[in-house]
C-alpha positions in Angstrom: 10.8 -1.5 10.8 10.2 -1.8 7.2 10.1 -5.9 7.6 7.7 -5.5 9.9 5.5 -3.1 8.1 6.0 -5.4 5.2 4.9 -8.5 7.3 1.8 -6.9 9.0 0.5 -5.7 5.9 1.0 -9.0 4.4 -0.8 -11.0 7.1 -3.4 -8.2 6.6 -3.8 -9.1 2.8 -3.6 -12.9 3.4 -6.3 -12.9 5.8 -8.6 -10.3 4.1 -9.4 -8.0 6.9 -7.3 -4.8 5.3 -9.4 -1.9 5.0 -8.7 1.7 3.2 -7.2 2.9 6.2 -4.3 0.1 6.4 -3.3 0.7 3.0 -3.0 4.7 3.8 -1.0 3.5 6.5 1.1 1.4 4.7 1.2 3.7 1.5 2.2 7.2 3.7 5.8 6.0 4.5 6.7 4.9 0.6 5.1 8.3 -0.9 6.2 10.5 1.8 2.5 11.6 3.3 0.6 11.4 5.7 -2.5 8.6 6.1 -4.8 11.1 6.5 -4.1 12.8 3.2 -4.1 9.5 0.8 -7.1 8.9 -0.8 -7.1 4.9 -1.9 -8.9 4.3 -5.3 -9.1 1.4 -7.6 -8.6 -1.3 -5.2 -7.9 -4.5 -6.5 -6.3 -7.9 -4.2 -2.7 -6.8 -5.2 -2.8 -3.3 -6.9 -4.3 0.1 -5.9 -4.0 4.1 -6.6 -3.1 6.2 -4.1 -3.4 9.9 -4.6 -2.2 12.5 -2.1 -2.3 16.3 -2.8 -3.2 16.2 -6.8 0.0 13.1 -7.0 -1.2 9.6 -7.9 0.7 6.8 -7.5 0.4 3.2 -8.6 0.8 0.8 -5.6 0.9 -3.1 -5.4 2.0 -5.9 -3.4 3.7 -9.3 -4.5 3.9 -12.0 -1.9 7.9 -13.1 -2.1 7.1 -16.2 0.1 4.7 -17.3 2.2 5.8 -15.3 5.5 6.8 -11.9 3.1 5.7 -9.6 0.5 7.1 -7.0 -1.6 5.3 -3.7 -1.3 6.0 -0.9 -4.0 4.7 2.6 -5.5 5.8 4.4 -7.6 4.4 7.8 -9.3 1.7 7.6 -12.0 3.0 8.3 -15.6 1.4 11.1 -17.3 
């Protein structure tokens, strides 16, 4: 499942058309909530903040090869 995830969002960065609400998609299963409670913020081709009840975290993407990428957050530092 997580491949897949990981491929999807990958061909949804490669091509351009991800909006806010595919990166709260992708973003709820690494920070452990739901879409509808990420906000997005500072959204840049391979990095953005996702915040979700007062917690920020940094996210980004890294494309592996061309047919994967490696998706990541992990919680701001204060």
């Amino acid at each position: 499942m997580r491949k897949i995830l990981i491929l999807l969002f990958s061909v949804m960065f490669l091509i351009g058309c991800s909006s806010v609400a595919s990166y709260q998609r992708t973003t709820a299963g690494k920070i452990g909530c739901v879409p509808e409670d990420i906000e997005i913020s500072n959204l840049k081709d391979d990095a953005w903040v996702a915040t979700c009840k007062g917690k920020r975290f940094i996210c980004s993407i890294a494309q592996t090869s061309n047919r994967s990428a490696e998706f990541n957050c992990t919680p701001e530092m204060k």
